[in-house]
N, CA, C and O of each residue as an XYZ file, in Angstrom:
748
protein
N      30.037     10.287    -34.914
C      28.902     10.135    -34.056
C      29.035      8.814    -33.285
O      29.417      7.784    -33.840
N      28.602      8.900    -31.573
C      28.952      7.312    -31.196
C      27.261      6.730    -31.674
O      26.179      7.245    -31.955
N      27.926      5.174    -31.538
C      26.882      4.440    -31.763
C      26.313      3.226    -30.494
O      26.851      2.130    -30.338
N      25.546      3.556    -29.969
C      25.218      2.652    -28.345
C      25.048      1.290    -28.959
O      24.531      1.177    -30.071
N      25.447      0.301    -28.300
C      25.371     -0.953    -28.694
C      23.932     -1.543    -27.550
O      23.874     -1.326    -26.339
N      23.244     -2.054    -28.109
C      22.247     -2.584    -27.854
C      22.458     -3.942    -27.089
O      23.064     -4.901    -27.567
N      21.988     -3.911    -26.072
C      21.964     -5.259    -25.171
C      20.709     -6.010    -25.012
O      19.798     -5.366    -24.492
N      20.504     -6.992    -25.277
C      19.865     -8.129    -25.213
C      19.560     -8.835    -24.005
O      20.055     -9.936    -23.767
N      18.392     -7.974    -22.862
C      18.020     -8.976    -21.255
C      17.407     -9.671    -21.483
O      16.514     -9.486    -22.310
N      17.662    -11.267    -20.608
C      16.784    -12.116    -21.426
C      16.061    -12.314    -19.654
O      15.203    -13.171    -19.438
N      16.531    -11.477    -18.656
C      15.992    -11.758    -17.455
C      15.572    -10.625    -16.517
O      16.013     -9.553    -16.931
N      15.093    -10.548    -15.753
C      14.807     -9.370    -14.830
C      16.007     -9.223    -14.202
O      16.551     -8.121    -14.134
N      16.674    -10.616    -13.545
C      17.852    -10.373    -12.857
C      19.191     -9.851    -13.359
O      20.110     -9.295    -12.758
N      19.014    -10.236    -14.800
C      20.388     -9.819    -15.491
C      20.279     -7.863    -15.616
O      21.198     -7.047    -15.547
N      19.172     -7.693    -15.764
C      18.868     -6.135    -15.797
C      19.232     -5.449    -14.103
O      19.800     -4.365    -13.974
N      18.746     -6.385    -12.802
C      20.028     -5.967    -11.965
C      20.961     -5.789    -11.956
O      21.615     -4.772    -11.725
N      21.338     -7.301    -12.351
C      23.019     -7.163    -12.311
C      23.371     -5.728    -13.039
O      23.498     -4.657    -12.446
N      23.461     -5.877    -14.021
C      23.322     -4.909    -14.959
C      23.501     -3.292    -14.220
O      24.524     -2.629    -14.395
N      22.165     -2.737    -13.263
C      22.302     -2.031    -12.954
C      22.594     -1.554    -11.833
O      22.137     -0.515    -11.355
N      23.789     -2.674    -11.084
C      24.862     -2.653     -9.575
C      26.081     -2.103    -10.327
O      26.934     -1.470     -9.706
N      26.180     -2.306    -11.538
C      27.264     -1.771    -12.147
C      27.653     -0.800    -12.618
O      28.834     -0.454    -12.577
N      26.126      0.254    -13.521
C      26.001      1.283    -14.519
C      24.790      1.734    -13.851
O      24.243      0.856    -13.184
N      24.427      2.476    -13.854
C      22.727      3.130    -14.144
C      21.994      3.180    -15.075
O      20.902      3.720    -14.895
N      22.338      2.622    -16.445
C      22.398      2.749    -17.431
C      21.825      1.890    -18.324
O      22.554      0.947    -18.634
N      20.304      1.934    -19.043
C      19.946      0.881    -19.674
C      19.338      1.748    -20.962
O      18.141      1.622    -21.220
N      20.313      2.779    -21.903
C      19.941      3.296    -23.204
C      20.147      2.415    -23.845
O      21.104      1.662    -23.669
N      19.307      2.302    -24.732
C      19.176      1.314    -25.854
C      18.803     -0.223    -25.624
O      18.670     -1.188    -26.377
N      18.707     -0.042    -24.409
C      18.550     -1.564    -23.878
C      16.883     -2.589    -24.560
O      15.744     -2.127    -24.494
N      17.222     -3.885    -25.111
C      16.363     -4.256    -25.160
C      16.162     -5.087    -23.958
O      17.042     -5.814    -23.497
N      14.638     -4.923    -23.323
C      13.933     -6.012    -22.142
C      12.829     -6.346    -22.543
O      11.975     -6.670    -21.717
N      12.492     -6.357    -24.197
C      11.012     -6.526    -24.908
C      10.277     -7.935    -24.348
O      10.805     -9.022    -24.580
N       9.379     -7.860    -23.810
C       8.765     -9.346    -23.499
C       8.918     -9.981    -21.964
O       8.231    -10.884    -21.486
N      10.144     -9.172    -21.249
C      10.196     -9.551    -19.753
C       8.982     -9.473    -18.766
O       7.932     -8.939    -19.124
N       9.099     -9.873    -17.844
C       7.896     -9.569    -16.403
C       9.122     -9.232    -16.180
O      10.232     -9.728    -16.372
N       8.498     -7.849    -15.529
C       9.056     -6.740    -14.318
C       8.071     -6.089    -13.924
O       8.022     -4.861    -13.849
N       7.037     -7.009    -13.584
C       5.922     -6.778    -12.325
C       6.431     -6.355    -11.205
O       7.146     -7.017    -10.453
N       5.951     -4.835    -11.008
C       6.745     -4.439     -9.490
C       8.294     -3.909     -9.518
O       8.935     -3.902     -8.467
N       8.515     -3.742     -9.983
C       9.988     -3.456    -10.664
C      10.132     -1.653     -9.969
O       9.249     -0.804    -10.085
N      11.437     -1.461     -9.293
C      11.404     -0.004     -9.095
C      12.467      0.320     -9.393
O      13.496     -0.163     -8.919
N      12.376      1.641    -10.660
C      13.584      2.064    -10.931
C      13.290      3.711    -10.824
O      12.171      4.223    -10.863
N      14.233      4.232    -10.717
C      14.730      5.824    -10.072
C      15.840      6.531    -10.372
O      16.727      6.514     -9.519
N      16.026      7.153    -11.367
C      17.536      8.285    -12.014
C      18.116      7.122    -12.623
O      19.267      6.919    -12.238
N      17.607      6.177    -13.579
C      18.433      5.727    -14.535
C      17.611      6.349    -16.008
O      16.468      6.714    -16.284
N      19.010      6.215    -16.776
C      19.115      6.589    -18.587
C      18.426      5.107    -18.998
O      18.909      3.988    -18.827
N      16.736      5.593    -19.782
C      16.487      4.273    -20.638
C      16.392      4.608    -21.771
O      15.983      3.777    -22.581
N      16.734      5.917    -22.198
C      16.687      6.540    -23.558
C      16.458      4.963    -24.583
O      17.121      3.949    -24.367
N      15.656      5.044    -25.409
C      15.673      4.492    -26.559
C      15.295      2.811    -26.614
O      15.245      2.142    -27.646
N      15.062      2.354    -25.319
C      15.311      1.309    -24.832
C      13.744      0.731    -25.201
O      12.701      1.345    -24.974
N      13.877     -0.748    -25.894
C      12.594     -1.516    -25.935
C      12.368     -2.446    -25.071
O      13.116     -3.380    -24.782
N      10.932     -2.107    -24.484
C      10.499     -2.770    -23.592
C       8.814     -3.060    -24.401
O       7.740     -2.991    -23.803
N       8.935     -3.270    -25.358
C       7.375     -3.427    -26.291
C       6.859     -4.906    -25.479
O       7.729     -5.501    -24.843
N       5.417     -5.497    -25.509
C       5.258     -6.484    -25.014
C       5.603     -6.871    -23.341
O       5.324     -7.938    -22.792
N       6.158     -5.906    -22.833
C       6.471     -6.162    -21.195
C       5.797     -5.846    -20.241
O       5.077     -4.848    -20.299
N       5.867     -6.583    -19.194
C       4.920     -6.697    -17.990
C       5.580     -5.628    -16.976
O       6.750     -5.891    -16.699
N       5.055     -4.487    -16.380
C       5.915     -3.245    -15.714
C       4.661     -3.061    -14.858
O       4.478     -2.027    -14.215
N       3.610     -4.311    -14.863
C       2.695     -3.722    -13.692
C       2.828     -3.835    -12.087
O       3.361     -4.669    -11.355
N       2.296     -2.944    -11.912
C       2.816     -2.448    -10.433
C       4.232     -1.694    -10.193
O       4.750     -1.359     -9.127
N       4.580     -1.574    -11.197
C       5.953     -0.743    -11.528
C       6.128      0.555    -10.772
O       5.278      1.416    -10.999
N       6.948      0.797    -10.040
C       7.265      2.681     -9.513
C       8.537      2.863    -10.633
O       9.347      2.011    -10.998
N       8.445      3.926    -10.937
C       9.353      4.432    -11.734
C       9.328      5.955    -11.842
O       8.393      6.599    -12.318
N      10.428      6.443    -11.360
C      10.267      8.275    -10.674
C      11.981      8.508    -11.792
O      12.710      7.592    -12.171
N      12.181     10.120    -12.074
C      12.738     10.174    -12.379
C      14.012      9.389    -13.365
O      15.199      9.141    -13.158
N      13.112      9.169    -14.471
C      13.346      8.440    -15.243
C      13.605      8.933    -16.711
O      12.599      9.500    -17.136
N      14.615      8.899    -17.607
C      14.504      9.649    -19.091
C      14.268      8.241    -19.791
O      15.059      7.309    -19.644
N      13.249      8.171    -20.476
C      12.745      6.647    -21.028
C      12.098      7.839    -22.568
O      11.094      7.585    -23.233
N      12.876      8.883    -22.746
C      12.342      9.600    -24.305
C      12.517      8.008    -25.369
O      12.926      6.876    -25.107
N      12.102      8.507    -26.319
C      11.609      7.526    -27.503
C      11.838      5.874    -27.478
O      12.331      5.149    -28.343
N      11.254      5.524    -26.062
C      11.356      4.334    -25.671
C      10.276      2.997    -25.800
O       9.531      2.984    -24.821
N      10.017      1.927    -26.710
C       9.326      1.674    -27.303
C       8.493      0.730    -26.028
O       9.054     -0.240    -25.520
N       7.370      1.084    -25.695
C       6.321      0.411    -24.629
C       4.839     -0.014    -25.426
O       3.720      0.113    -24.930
N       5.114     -0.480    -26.610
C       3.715     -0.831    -27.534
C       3.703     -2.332    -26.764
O       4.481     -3.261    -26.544
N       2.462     -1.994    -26.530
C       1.669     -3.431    -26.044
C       2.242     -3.602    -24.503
O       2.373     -4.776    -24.155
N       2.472     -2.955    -23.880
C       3.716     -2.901    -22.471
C       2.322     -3.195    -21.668
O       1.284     -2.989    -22.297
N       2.220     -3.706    -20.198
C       1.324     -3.918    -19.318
C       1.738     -3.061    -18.132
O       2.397     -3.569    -17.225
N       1.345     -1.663    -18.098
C       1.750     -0.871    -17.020
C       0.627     -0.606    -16.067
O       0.533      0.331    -15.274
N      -0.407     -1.826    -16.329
C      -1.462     -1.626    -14.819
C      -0.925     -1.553    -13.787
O      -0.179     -2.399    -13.295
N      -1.325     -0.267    -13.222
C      -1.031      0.053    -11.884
C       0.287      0.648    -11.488
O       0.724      0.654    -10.337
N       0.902      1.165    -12.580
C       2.224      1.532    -12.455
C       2.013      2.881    -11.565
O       0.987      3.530    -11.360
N       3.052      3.027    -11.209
C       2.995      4.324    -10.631
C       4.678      4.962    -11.156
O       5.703      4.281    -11.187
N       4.533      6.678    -11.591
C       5.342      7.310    -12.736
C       5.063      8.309    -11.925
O       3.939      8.537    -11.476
N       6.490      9.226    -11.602
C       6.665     10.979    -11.106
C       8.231     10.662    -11.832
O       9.078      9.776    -11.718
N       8.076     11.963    -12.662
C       8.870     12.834    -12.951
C       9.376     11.743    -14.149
O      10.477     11.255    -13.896
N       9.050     11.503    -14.808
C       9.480     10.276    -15.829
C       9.250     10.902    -17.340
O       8.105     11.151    -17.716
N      10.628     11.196    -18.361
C      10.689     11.939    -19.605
C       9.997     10.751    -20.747
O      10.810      9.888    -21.076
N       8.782     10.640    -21.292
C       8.121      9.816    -21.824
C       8.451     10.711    -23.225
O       7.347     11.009    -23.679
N       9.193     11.096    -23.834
C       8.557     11.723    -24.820
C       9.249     10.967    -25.845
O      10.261     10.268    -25.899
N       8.178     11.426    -26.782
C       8.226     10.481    -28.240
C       8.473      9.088    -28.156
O       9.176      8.384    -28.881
N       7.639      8.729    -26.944
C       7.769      7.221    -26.578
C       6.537      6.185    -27.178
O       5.382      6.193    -26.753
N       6.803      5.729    -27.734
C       5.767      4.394    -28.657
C       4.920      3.978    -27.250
O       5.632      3.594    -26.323
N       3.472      4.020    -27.017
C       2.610      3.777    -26.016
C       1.462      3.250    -26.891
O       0.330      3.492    -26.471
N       1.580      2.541    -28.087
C       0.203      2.049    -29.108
C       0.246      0.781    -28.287
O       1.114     -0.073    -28.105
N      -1.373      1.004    -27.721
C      -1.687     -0.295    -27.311
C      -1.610     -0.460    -25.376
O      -2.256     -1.193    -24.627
N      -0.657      0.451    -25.117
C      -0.352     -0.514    -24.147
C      -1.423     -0.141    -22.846
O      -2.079      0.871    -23.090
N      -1.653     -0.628    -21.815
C      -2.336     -0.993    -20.996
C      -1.974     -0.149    -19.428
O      -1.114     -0.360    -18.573
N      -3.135      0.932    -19.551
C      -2.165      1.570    -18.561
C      -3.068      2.048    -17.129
O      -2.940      3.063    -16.444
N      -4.033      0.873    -16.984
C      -5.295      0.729    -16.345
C      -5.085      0.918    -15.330
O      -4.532     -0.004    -14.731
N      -5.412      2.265    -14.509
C      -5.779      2.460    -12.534
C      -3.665      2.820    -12.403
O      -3.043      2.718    -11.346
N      -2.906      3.291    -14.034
C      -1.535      3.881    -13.367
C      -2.216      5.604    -12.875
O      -3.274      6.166    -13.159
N      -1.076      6.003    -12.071
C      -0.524      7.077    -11.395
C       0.461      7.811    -12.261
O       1.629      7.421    -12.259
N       0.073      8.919    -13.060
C       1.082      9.928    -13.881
C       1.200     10.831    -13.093
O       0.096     11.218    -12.708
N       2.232     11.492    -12.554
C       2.306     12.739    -11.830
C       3.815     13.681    -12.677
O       4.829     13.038    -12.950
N       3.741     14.881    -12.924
C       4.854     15.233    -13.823
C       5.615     14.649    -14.948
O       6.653     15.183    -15.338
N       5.056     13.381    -15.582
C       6.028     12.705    -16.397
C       5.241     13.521    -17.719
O       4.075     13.891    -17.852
N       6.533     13.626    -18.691
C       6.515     14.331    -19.853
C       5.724     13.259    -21.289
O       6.140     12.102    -21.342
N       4.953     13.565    -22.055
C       4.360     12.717    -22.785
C       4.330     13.445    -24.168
O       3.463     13.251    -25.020
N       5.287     14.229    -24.275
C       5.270     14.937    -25.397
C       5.718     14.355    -26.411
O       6.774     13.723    -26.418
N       4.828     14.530    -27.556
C       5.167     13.441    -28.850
C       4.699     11.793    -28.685
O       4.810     10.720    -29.278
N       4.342     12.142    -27.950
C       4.201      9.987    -27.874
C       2.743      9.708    -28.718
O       1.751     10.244    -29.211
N       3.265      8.755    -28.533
C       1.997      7.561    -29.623
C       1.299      6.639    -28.534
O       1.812      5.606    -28.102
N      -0.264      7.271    -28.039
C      -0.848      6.635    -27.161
C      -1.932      5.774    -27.958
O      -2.829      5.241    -27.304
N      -1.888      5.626    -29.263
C      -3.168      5.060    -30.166
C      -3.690      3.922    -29.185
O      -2.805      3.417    -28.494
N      -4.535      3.603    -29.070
C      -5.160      2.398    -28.734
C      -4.689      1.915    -27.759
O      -4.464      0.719    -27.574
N      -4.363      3.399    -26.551
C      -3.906      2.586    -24.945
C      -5.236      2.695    -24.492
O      -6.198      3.210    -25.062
N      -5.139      1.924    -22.951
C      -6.452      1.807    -22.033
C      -5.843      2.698    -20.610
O      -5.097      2.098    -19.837
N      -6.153      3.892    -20.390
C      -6.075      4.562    -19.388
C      -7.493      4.497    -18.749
O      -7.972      5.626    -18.642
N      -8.129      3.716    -18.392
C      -9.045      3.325    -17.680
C      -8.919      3.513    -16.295
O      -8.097      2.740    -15.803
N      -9.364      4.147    -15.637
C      -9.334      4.448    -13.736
C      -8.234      5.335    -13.609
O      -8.169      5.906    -12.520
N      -7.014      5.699    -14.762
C      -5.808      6.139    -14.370
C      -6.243      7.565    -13.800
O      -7.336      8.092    -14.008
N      -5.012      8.190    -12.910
C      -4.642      9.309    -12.666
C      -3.599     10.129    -13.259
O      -2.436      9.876    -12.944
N      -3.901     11.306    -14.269
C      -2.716     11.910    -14.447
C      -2.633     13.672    -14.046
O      -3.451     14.473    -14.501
N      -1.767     13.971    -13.344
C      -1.505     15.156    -12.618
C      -0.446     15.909    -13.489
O       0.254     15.230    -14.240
N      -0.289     17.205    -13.444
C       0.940     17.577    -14.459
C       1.278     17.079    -15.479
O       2.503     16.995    -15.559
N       0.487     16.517    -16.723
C       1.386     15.493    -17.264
C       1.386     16.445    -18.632
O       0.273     16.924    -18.847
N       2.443     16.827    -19.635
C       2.495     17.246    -20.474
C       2.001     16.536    -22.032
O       2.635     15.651    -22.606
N       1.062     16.997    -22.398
C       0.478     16.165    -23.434
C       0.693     16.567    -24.857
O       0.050     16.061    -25.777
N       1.976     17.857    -25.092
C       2.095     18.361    -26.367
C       2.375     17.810    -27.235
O       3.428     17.177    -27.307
N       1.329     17.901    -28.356
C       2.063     17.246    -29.809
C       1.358     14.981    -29.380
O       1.203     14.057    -30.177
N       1.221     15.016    -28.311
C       1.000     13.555    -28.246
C      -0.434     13.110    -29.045
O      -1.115     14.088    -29.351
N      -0.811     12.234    -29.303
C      -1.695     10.855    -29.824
C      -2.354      9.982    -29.253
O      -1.961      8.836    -29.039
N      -3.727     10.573    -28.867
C      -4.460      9.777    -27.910
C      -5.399      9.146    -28.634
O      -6.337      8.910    -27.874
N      -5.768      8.504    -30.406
C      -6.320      8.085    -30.864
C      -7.002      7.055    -30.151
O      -6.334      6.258    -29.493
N      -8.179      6.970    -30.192
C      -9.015      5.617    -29.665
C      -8.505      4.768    -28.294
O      -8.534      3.573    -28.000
N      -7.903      6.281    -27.431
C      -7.631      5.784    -25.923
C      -8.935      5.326    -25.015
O     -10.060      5.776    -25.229
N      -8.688      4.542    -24.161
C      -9.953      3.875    -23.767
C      -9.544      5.204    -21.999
O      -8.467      5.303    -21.411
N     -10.791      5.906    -21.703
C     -10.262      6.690    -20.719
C     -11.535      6.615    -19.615
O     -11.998      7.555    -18.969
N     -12.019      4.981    -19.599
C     -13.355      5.307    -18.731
C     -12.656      5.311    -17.170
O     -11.615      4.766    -16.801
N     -13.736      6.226    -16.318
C     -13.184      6.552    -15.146
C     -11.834      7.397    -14.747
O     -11.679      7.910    -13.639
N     -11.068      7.451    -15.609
C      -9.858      8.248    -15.751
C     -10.206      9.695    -15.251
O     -11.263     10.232    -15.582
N      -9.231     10.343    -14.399
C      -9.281     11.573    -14.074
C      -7.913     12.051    -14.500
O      -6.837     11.455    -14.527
N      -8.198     13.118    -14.781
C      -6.547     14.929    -15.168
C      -6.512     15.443    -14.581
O      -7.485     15.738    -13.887
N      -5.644     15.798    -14.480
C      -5.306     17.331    -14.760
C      -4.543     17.909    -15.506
O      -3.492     18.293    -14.992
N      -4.754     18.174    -16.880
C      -4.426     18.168    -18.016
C      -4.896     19.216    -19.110
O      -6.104     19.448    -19.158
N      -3.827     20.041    -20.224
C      -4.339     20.811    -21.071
C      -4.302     19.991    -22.348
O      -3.347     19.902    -23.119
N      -5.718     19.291    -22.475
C      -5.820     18.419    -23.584
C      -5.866     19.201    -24.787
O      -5.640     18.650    -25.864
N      -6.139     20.443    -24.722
C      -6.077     21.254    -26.051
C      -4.502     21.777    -26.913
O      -4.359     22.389    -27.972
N      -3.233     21.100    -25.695
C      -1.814     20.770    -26.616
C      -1.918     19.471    -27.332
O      -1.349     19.266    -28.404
N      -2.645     18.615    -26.728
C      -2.607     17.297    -27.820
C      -2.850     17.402    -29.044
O      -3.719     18.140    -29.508
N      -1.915     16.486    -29.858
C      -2.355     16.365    -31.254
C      -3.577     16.386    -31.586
O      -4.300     17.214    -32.141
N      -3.816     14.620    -30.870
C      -5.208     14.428    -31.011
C      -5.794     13.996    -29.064
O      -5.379     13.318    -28.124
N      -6.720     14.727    -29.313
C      -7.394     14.624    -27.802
C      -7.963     12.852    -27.697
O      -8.033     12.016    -28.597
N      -8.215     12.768    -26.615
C      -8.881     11.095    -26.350
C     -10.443     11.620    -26.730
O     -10.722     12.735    -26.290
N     -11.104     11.175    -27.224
C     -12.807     11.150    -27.505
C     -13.341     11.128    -26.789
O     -14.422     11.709    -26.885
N     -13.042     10.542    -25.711
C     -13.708     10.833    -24.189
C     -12.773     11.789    -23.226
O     -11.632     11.533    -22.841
N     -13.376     12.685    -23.007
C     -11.829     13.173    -21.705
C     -12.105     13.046    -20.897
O     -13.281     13.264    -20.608
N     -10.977     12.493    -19.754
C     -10.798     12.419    -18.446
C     -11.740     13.214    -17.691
O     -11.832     14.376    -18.085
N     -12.554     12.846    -16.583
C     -13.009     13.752    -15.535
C     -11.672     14.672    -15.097
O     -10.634     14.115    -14.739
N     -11.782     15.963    -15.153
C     -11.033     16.385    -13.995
C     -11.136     16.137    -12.669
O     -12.098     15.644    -12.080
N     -10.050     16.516    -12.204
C      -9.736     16.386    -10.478
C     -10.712     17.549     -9.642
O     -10.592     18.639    -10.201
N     -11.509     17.599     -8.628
C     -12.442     18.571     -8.158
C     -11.778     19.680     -7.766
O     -10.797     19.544     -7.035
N     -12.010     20.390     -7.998
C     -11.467     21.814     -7.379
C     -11.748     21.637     -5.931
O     -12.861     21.176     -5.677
N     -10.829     21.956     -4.751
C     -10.991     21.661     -3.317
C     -11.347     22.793     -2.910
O     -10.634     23.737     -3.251
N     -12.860     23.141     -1.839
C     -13.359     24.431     -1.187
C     -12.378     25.380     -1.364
O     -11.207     25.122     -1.641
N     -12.864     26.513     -1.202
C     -12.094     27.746     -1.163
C     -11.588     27.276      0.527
O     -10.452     27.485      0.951
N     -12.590     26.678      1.256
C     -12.086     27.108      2.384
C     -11.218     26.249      3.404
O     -11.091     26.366      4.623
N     -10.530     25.132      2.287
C      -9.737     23.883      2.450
C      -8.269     24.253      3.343
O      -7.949     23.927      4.486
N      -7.506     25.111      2.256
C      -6.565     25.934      2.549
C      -6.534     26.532      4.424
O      -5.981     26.027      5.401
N      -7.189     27.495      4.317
C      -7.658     27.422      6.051
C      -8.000     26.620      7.067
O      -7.847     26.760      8.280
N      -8.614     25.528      6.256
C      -8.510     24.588      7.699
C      -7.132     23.878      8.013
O      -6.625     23.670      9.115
N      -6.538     23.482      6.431
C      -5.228     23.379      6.928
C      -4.487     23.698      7.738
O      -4.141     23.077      8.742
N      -4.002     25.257      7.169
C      -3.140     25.930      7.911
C      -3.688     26.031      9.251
O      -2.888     25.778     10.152
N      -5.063     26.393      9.642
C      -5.583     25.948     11.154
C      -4.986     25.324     11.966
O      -4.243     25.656     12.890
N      -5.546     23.817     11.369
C      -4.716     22.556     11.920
C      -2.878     22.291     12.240
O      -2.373     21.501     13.037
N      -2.340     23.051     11.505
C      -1.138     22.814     11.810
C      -0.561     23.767     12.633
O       0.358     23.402     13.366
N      -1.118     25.513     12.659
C      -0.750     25.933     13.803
C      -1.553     25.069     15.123
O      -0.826     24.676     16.035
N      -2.509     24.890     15.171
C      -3.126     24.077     16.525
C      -2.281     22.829     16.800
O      -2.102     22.422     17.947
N      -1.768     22.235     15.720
C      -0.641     21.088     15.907
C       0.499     21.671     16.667
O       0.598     21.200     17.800
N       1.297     22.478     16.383
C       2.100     23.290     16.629
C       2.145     24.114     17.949
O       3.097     24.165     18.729
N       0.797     24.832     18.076
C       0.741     25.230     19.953
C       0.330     24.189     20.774
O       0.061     24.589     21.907
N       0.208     23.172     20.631
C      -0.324     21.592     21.160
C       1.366     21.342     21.284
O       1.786     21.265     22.439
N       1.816     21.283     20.785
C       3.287     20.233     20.941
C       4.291     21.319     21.608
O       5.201     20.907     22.326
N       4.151     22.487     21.407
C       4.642     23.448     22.285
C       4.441     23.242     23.951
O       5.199     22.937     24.872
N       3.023     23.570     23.835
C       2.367     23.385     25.215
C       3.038     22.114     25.794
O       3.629     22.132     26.874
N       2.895     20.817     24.887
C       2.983     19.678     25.696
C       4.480     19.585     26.298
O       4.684     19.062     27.393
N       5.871     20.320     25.228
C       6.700     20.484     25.230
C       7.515     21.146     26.771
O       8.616     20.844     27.231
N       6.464     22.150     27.304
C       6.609     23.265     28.145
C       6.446     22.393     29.365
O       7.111     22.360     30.400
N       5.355     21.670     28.968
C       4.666     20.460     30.570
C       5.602     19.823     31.192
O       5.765     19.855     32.412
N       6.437     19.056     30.208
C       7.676     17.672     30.253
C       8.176     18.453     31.694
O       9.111     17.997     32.351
């Protein structure tokens, strides 16, 4: 069986350097860094501790960060699409006014996070641990009835948009469309 050797960032910049070279930060420890604002996209963080770290304002899209330890992590305001969270340690951490859209949360340990104002869209919640999540203002769209344990408060859902939303759309964009024609024909 191989065995990943664990690296030790003691900087935000060395985790560049780092990743001009590889894409690659499995197993990586960055426990305790600021990476406020930080954008990462199709890298491997499999397994990687980042417990205690600052990731607010963070974009992070397409990301496999499975059983990746974020206890006590500061992800206010992060923003997350398509990001594999599962069986990822989330006790504690702080995830106030983030953006979840498709990221996977299956199995994780959310005990005692603050999803306060957050948004989560698609987000898979099977088997996860929302013990004593703080979820005021928080909106879903979400089947909280796969969770282990549901949050005690649940999320507002997202409003269902008029039936008759759809149509004005499509309206608007053919009228966009014979407008730029027309104007097209004028030239």
């Amino acid at each position: 069986m191989d065995t990943v050797e664990t690296i030790k960032f003691e900087s935000r910049e060395q985790i560049m350097e780092s990743l001009r070279k590889e894409r690659n930060l499995c197993c990586a420890d960055m426990s305790g860094l600021d990476l406020s604002g930080i954008k990462l996209a199709g890298i491997n963080m499999k397994g990687a501790d980042l417990h205690d770290s600052n990731l607010s304002g963070a974009t992070l899209a397409g990301l496999d960060m499975g059983e990746v330890n974020l206890a006590n992590a500061d992800l206010d305001e992060a923003r997350m699409a398509g990001v594999n969270l599962g069986g990822t340690n989330l006790r504690g951490a702080h995830l106030k006014a983030a953006k979840l859209v498709g990221v996977d949360l299956k199995e994780a340990d959310l005990t005692g996070a603050d999803l306060s104002q957050s948004r989560l869209m698609g987000v898979n919640v099977t088997g996860a641990d929302f013990s004593e999540v703080k979820t005021t203002a928080a909106r879903a769209a979400v089947k909280w009835s796969e969770a282990k344990v549901q949050p005690a408060e649940l999320p507002e859902p997202f409003p269902t948009p008029p039936r008759w939303l759809p149509l004005v759309v499509v309206g608007s964009i053919v009228a966009l469309v014979i407008f730029l024609k027309m104007r097209r024909r004028d030239s």
